[in-house]
C-alpha positions in Angstrom: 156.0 229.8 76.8 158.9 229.1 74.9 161.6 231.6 76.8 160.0 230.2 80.1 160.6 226.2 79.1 163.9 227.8 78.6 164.5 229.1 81.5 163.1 226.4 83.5 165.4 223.8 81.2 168.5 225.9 82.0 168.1 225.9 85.6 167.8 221.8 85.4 170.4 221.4 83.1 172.6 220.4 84.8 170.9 218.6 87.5 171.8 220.1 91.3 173.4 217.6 93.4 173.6 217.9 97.3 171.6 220.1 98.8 170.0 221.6 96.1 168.6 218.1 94.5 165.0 219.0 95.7 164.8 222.2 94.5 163.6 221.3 91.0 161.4 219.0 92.2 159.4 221.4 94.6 159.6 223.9 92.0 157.9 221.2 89.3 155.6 220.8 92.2 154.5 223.8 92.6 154.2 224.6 88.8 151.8 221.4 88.5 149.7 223.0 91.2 149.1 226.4 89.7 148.5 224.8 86.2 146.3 222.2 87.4 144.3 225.2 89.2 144.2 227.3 85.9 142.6 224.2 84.0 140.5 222.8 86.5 138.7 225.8 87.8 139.3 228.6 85.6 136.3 230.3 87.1 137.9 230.1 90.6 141.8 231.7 88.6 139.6 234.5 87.3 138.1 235.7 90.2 141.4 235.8 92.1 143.1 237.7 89.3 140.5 240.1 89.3 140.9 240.5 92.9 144.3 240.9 92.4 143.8 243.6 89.6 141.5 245.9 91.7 143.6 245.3 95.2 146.5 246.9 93.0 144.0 249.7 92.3 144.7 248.5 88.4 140.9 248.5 87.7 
């Protein structure tokens, strides 16, 4: 969790002018999303990832 704070920090870090000013944003977005999702239903996040796993022929 660490190296991926990081990561996300560094790409921030400066903050993108122009253009790219939204691009964190959606990105935060999009993170909330999936987090909110893993907390909120983790019923509904295992039952994907299994899916996932045995679409991938992994199971």
């Amino acid at each position: 969790m660490a190296v991926l704070g990081y990561t996300l920090y560094r790409n921030v870090v400066p903050y993108p002018t122009g253009a790219a000013f939204w691009l964190p944003i959606t990105a935060g977005a999009w993170i909330a999303v999936a987090l909110a999702a893993v907390l909120l239903s983790p019923a509904l996040v295992r039952r994907i990832g299994r899916r996932l796993t045995e679409e991938e022929g992994l199971a």
